[in-house]
N, C-alpha and C positions, 0 to 999 in steps of 0.2 A: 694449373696443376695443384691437385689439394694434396697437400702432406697428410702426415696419420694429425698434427697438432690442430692443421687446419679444420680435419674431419672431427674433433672434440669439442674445438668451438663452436662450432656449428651445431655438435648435438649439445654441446650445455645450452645454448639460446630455445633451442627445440625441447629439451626437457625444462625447461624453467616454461615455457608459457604452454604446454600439453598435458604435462604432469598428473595436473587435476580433471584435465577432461580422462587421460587416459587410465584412471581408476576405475571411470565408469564403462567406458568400451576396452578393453584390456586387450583383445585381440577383434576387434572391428576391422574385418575384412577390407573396407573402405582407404583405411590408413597403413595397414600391415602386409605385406613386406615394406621396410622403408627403404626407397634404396638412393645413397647418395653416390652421384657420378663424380669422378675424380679428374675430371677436364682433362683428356687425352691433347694433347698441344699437334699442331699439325707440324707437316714436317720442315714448312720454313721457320714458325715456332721455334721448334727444336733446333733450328741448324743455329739459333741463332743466342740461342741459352744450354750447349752442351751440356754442360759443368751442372746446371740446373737440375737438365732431365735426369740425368745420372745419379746427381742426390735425392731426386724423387722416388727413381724406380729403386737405389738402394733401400731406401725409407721404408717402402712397401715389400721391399723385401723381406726386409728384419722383422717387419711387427708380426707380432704373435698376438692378439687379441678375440675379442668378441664378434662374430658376423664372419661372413663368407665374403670375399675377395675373389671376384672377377677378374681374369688378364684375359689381354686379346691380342692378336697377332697384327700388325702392323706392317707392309711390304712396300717401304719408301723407295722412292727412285732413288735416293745418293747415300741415303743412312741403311739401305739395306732392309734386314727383316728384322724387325722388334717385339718383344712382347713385351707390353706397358700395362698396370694396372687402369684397369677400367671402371670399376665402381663396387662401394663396398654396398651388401645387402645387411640388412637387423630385420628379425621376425616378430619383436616383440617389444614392449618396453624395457624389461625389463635388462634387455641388452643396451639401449642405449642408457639407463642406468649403472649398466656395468665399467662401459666404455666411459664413462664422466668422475668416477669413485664413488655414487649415488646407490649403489645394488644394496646397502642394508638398510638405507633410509627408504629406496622404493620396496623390499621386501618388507617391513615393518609396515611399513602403510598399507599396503594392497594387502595385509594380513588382517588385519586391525578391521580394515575396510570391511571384508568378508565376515569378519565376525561380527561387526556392529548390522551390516545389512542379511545377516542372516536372521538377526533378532528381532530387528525392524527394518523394513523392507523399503518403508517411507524417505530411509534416510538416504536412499540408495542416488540421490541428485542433490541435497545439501552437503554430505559429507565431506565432498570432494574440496570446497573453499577452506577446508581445517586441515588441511592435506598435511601441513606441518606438526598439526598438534596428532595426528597418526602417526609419526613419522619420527618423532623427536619425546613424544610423553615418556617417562619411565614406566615400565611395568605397575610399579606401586600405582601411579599416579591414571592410569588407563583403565587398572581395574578400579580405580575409586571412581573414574567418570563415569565407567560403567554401571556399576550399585548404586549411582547418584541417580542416574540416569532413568534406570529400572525400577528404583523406591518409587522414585516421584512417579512417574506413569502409574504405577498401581496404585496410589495413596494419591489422586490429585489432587484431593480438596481438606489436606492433613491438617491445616491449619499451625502446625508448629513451627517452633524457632528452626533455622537451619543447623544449629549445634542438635537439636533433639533427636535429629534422623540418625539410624544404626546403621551408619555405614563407616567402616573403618578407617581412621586417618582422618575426616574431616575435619579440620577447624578453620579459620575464619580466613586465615592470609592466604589459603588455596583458594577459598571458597569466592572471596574478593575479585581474584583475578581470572574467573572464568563462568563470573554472572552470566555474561553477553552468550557465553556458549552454551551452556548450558539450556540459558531463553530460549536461545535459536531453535536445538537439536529438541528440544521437549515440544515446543510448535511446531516441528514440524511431523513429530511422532503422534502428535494431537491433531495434526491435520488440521489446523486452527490459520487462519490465513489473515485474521484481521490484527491489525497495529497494535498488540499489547507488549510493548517490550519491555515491563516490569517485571523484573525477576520474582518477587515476592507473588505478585497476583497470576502471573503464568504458571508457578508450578505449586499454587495452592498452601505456600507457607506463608509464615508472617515475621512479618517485619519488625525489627528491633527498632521501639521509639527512638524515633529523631531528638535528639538532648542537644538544649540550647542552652548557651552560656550568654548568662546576664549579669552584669556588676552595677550594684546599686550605691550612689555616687555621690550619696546625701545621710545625714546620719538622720532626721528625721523619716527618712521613708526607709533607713534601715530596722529602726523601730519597730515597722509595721511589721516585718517579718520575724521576728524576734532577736535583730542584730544581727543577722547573716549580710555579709557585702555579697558574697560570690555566691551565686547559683548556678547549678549544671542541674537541666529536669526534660523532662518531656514539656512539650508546648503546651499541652492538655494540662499539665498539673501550674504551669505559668499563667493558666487564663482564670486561673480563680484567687488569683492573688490582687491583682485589681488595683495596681501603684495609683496613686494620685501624682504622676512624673510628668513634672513640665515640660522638659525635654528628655529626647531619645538620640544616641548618637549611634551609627550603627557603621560598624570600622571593619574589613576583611582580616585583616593581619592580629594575633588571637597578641601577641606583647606590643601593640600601638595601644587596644584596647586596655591591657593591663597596665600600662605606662600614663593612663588618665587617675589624673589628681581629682577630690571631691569635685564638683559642681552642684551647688544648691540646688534643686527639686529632678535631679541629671541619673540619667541611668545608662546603660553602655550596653550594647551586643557587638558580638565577637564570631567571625570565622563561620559566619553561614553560607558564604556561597551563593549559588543558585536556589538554595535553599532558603535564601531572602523572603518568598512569601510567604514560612510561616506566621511572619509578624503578623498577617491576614487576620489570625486568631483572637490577638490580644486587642478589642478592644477600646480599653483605655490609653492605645497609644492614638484613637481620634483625638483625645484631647490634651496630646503633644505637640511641639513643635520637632520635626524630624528631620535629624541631620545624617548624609550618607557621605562615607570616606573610604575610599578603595583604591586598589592600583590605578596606575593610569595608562589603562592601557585596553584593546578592545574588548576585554572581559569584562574588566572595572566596570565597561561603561555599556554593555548589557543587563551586567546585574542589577545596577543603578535604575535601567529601563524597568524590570522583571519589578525591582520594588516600588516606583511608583506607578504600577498596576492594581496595588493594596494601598499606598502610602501617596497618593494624586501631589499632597503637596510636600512633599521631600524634599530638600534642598542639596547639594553639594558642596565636598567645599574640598583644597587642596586638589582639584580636578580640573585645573587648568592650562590652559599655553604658559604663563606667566612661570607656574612651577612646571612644567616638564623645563625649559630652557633653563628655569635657573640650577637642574642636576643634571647637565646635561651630561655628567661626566661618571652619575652614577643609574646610568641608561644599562637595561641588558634585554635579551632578546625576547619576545613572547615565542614561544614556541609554534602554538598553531592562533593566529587569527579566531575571532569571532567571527561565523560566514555570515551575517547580516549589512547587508549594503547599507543601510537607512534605517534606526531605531527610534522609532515617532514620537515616542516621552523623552525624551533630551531636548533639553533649552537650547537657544538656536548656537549660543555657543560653545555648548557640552557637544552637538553634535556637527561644528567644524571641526572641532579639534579628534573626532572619533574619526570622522572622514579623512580627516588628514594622512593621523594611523593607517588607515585601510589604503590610502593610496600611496603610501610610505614618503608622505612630504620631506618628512628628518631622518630619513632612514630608515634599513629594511626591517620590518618587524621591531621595533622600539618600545620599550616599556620601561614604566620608573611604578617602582614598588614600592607601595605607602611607608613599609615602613626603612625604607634609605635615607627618606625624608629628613632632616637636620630636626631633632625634636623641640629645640626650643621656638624652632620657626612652626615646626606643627603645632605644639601647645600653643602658642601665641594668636595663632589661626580658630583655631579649638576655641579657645577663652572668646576673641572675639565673636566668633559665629554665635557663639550661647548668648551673650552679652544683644545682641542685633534679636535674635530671638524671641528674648524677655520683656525687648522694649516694646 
């Protein structure tokens, strides 16, 4: 016997995995009327849970809701004649969003919908997986998708910054967070099907140079620059500087980086990321010796791979078993995993210890972030490695 609470559960499970298909078929024949049976109990059933059926058929008594409610007559041998609910019917979605508290977040969507597939037509089968961003966007914030949306399709190939476009309200901390969408919804209104999921080269703007931070680590090769320690520049205006740097150390965390002391002929990058290959650029770090220091944990030791792609003999250091155990106590979680099973530039012991991570030898998702690290035992590590380098 379903109660009226029963019958909500059941459609929140039915609207959470339908939702999105049913933006697109709104009333498909196929699916509509929905109708859920309320398990009529037989009547030894019944004899056997009185108290039961009685607070069922009150239940369905009292509700007042969405959908049309079926009873039906019942003519037991020892209970007599009954009328018992028998199944409630919904014609639409939009009823089982009524019945769950969902009716302004499905009418916000399905409106939104219509509007964006009346402009574009194409979008009428991707929309449906943003079904939240229909649903939940503020006005402000829908019509700015929308002028976003609309510039770029008519201006493909504008070539400008994303601040340059006249659409009202953009700046950069919206704009951040809904590159991916954006990509999506513009390929598919370009009908464009091939793997470009570069926001800059898909909707025909450009790109705000990648600025890299170098700290130059020697007063000798500060010279050459005019005594500047700290550089923030684009990569391009880095490659015609053309250090004479014996070595290169190249550290994720931007105050590990900042917390190195000189090192004679020694230079320093900071906080690139996966953005590790632009070193590709520069040159004059062939005739470095190149030191890498990262978290220790499965990204660390991707990025690590990604650089020596550009960088064949790169070293590691601070990226062992020896130190993950010795913090063990300043461990915290990595969020999501590197999905890479096997990263083929890791030394055979950089890549037991990545493997270990991925099969959680020490526990679930583990990471020790460079800079937790006890600093004198990293400077000391630091000095050494340069020192092994030079010899």
């Amino acid at each position: 016997m379903k109660l009226p609470e029963d019958v909500r559960l059941f459609l929140t499970r039915r609207f959470h995995s339908k939702h999105r298909e049913w933006l697109i078929h709104d009333a498909n024949e196929n699916q509509w009327p929905l109708e859920i049976l309320l398990d009529i109990p037989t009547e030894q059933a019944a004899l056997r849970q009185i108290d039961g059926v009685r607070a069922w058929v009150d239940a369905w008594q009292g509700w007042q809701g969405v959908g049309t409610l079926s009873w039906c007559e019942r003519r037991w041998k020892t209970l007599g004649i009954q009328l018992l609910p028998e199944k409630l019917v919904l014609r639409r979605p939009h009823d089982v969003a009524a019945w769950i508290g969902e009716s302004t977040r499905w009418e916000r969507a399905q409106s939104r919908y219509q509007t964006f597939t009346a402009r574009w037509s194409v979008l009428a089968q991707q929309l449906p997986k943003y079904f939240d961003v229909l649903a939940d966007y503020t006005d402000a914030d829908f019509y700015r998708l929308a002028e976003m949306l609309n510039w770029i399709v008519n201006h493909p190939d504008s070539n400008f910054y994303p601040r340059q476009l006249p659409v009202s309200g953009l700046d950069t901390k919206w704009l951040d967070g809904r590159k991916g969408l954006l990509t999506d919804l513009v390929a598919a209104i370009q009908e464009d099907s091939t793997n470009n999921f570069n926001f800059y080269h898909r909707c025909g703007l450009k790109a705000p140079p990648f600025l890299v931070r170098m700290r130059i680590l020697d007063q000798k090769l500060r010279a050459l620059v005019g005594g500047m320690g700290d550089i923030t520049a684009p990569i391009e205006d880095l490659t015609a500087i053309n250090l004479p740097a014996s070595q290169v150390f190249i550290v994720e965390n931007l105050q590990s980086g900042l917390a190195i002391s000189d090192i004679p002929g020694a230079v320093v990058f900071m906080s690139l990321g996966y953005n590790v290959d632009v070193l590709a650029q520069l040159t004059w770090l062939t005739h470095a010796k190149c030191i890498y220091w990262g978290d220790l944990d499965t990204h660390g030791f991707a990025i690590l791979h990604r650089a020596r792609s550009y960088i064949p003999e790169l070293k590691s250091v601070l990226m062992d078993e020896d130190t993950l155990h010795q913090h063990k106590e300043l461990w915290v979680n990595e969020k999501a995993q590197h999905p890479a099973e096997e990263l083929y530039l890791l030394t055979e012991s950089e890549q037991q210890l990545y493997q270990g991570l991925k099969q959680q030898r020490w526990g679930q998702n583990i990471r020790l972030e460079q800079e937790r690290i006890d600093w004198t035992t990293a400077w000391s590590t630091l000095q050494h490695a340069n020192l092994i380098a030079t010899t």
